[in-house]
Every structure is written in structure tokens, then in C-alpha cells.
C-alpha positions as CSV (number, residue, x, y, z in Angstrom):
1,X,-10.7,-9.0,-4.5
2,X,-7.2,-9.2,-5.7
3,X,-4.7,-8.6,-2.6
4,X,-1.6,-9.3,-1.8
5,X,-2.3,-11.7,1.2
6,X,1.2,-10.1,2.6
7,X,-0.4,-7.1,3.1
8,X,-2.8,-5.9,6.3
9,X,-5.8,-6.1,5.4
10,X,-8.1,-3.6,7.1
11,X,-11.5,-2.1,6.4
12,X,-9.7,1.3,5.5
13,X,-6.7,-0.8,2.5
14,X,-9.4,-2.8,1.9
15,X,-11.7,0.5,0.6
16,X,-8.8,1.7,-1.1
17,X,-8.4,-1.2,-3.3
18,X,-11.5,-1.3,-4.3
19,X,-11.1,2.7,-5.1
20,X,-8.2,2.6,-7.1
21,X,-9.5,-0.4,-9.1
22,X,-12.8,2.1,-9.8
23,X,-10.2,4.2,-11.3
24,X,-8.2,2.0,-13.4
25,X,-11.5,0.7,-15.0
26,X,-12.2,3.8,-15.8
27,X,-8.8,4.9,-17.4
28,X,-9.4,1.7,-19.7
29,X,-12.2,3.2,-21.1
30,X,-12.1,2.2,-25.0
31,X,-13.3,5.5,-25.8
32,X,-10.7,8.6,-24.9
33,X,-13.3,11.0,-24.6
34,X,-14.8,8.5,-21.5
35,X,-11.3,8.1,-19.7
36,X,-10.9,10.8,-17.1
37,X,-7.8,13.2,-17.7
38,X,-4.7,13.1,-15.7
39,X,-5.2,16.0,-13.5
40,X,-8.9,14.3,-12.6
41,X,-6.6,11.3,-11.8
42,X,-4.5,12.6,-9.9
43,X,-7.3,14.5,-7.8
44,X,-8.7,11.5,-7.2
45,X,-5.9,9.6,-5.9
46,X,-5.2,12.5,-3.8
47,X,-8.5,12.2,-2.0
48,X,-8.1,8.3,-1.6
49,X,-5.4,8.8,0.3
50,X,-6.8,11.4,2.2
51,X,-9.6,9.2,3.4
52,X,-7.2,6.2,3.7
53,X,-5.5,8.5,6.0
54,X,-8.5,9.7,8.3
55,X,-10.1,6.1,8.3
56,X,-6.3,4.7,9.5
57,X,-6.6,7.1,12.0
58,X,-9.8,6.4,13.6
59,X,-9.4,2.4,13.7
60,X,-7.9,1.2,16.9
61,X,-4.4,2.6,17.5
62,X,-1.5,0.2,17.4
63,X,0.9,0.1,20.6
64,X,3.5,2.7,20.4
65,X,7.3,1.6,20.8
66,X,9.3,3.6,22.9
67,X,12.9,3.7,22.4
68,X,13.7,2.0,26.1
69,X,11.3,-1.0,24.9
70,X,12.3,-1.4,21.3
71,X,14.5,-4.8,20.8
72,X,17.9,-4.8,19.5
73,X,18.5,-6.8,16.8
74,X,19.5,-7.4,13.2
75,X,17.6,-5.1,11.6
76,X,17.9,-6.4,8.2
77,X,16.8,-10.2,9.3
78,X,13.6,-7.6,11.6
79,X,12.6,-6.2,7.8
80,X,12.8,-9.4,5.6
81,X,10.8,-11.3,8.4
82,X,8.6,-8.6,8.6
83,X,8.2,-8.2,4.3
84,X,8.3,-11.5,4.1
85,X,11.6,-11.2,1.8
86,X,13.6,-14.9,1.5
87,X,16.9,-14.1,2.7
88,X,19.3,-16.0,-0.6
89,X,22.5,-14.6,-2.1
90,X,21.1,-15.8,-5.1
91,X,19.2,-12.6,-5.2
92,X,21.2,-9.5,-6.8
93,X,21.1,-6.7,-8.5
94,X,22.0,-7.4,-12.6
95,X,22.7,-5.1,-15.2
96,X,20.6,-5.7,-18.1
């Protein structure tokens, strides 16, 4: 399956991959009368992440941070660790 290897892969993300990629194939349909209409789209998304939602919360719970136990730190260096962001000023924001 095509994932991002960045992202946690879990039985729950993994099942909504595979959903969502149900769905585009069908919204490719060659036919428009096969291709399901936007609000059936949008109902289905809706439930995906419904069920992502309940299966997220019945997998093991992740430790809770309280604030006294929470590091200090440099919060943007914590976030580009964490999404795996290279930190370059090479990277900014252009006007087209």
C-alpha cells in the first residue's frame, strides 16, 4: 500500500487508507453515471472518520502528559523533529 512511511501506521490509518482509496477508484469511474455524487462522498468520508475515530479509541491508550512532566524546550526544533521537517533557510515562502 502506498503510505507515507512518516506516518504511524496503525491497524485503524492503515483501514482508512485502504477506505479512501475504495473511494477514489470509484470517483474515477469512466462512466459519470458509475461515479458516486458528492454528497454520497462526502457521507462516506464522514463515516471513515467516524470509525477511524472509535477504532483510535479502543487501541491501547498513549501516555498522557501532564503539564508538571512536559519538557521545556524549543518548540519549533520539538515539531520539525517530530514531522520530520529539515530545518534550512533555504526554505521560504515565494510569491509566484
Amino acid at each position: 500500500m502506498a503510505m507515507d512511511p512518516r506516518l504511524r501506521r496503525n491497524p485503524a490509518s492503515i483501514l482508512v487508507v485502504e477506505k479512501v482509496l475504495k473511494l477514489a477508484h470509484n470517483c474515477l469511474a469512466p462512466s459519470r453515471q458509475t461515479r458516486p455524487v458528492m454528497q454520497k462522498c462526502a457521507e462516506i468520508l464522514w463515516r471513515i472518520r467516524k470509525e477511524y475515530n472509535e477504532k483510535s479509541l479502543n487501541t491501547a491508550a498513549l501516555p498522557i502528559a501532564n503539564s508538571a512532566n512536559v519538557v521545556q524546550g524549543d518548540a519549533r526544533k520539538n515539531r520539525h523533529t517530530y514531522f520530520g521537517i529539515e530545518d534550512s533557510e533555504s526554505y521560504r515562502f515565494r510569491s509566484a
